[in-house]
N, C-alpha and C positions, 0 to 999 in steps of 0.2 A: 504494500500500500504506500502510497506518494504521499508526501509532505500536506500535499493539498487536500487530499481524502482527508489524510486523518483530522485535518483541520475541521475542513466541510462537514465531516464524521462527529464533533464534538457538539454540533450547533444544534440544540434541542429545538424539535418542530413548535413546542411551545413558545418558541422566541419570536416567530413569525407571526404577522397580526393575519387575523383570519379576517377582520370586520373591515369590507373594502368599502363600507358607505361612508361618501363625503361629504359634508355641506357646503354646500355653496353659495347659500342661500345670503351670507353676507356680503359677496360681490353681486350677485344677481340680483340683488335687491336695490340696485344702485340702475336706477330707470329715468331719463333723462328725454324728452320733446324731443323731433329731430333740431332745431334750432338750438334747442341748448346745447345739442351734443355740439353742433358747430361753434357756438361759442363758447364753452368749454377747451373743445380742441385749439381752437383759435389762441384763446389767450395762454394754454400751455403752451405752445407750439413757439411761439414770439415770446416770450418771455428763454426759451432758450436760444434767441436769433433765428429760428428758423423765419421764415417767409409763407406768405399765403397770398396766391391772387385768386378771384371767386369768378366763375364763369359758369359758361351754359354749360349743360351736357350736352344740349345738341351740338355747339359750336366751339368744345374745348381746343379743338387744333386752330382754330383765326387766332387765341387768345397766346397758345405757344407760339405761333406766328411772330406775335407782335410784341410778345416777351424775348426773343431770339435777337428779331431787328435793334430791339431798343439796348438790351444789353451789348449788341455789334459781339454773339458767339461767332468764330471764325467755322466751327463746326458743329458737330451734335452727334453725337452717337448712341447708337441705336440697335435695341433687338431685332427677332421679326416678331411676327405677327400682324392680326388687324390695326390694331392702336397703334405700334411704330411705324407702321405701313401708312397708315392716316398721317399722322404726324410729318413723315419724310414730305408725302405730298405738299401739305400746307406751309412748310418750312422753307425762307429762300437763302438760305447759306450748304455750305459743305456736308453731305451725309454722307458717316463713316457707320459701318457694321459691323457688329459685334461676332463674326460670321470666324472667327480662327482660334485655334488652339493658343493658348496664352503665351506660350513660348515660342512663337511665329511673328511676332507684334508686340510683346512685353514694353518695351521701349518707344513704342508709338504710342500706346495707351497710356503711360506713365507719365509723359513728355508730348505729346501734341496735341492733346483730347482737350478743348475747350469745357465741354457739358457732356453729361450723358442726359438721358430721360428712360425711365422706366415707370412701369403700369405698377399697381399696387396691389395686393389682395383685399384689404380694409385698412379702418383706421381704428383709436383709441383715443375715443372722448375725454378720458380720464386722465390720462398722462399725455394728450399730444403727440402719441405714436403713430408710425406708419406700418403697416403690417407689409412688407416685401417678401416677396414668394422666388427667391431664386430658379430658375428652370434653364435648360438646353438654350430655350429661345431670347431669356435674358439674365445671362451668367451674375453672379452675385457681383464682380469687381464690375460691373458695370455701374450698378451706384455708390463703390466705394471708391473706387480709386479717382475718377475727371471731381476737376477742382469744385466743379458747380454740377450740384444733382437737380434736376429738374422730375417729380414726382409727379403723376396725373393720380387723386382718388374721386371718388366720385362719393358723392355724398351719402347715396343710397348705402354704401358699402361703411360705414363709418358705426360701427359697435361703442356702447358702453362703457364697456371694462375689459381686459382681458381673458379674463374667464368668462366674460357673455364673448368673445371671439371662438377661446378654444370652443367650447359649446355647439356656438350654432357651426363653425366650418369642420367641426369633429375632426380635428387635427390627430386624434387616438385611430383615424382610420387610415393615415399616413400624411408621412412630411418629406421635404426633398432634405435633403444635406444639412443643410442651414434655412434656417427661418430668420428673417432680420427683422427685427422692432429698430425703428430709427426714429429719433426723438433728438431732433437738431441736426446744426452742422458739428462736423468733427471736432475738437475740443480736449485740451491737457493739459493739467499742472502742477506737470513731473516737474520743470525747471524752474525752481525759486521759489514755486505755487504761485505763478503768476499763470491768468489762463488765457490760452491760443489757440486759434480756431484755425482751420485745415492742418494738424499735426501729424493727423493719420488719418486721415482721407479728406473729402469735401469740404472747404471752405463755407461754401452756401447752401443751404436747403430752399427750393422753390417748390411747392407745393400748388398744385392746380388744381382748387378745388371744384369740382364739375357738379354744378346743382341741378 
């Protein structure tokens, strides 16, 4: 018998909890108007520098349009899909895609990516979170790595609390690699405790919120 058996071997089934019921009831009890949620989220959101511009759902690509023009991005990079696919069309600067092995481009991506933009899975009334769903079609350093993240949620999508997320998207029936809550731009203060924004990663958080 191995070191590890005998270990495994000593650990009485007693020690294990059999009683798998949780309550939840103290997050879920935390129910907020759709309006609240957005001001809620709002004033978390900007209070850690992130950004919020409010736009149509019908019309969120005119609005990145004219957020792109005005900030003069040289580029934009992009997954696929329907919504980056929209977004390319309505956008008149540079589209780069997100379309290569990391190690093909490392040095482009790190060093010439003005913006990314990536689609969201929900949001987090509660803390000002973004729920990002990394996938094949929009790899995670897409919104980690370019200076300026540009996020599209849509308001319909914009949850509670946390646990009313895991809940209703039953995140227990599978998750990719990484799940990202992003709550601001990047931010540290390792040196002196003075704090700095793009240390490790994005500079800006732009948030499009699509009503």
């Amino acid at each position: 018998m191995s070191a590890r058996d005998r270990i495994l071997g000593r650990l009485s089934p007693a020690m294990i909890a059999t009683d798998q019921t949780v309550d939840l009831s103290v997050h879920l009890d935390k129910q907020w108007s759709d309006e609240e949620k957005i001001t809620r989220f709002r004033d978390k959101l900007e209070s850690v520098h992130g950004e919020i511009i409010e736009c149509s759902a019908a019309d969120w690509s005119t609005c990145l349009a004219e957020l792109v023009k005005r900030e003069g991005f040289e580029n934009l990079l992009l997954g696929a899909g329907e919504l980056p696919d929209q977004a390319a069309s309505a956008v008149n600067t540079e589209i780069r895609r997100y379309d290569r092995p990391i190690e093909d481009w490392k040095g482009e991506l790190f060093a010439d990516v003005a913006a990314g933009f990536t689609t969201c899975k929900g949001g987090i009334a509660e803390t000002g979170s973004l729920v990002v769903w990394p996938s094949t079609q929009e790899p995670r350093l897409l919104s980690l790595v370019p200076p300026v993240h540009i996020a599209l949620l849509f308001a319909r999508d914009l949850n509670n609390t946390l646990t009313e997320v895991l809940t209703e998207q039953a995140w227990q029936d599978g998750m990719p690699t990484n799940a990202l809550l992003i709550s601001g731009p990047s931010k540290s203060a390792d040196i002196a405790q003075v704090l700095a924004y793009g240390v490790h990663g994005p500079k800006r958080l732009i948030v499009l919120l699509a009503r």
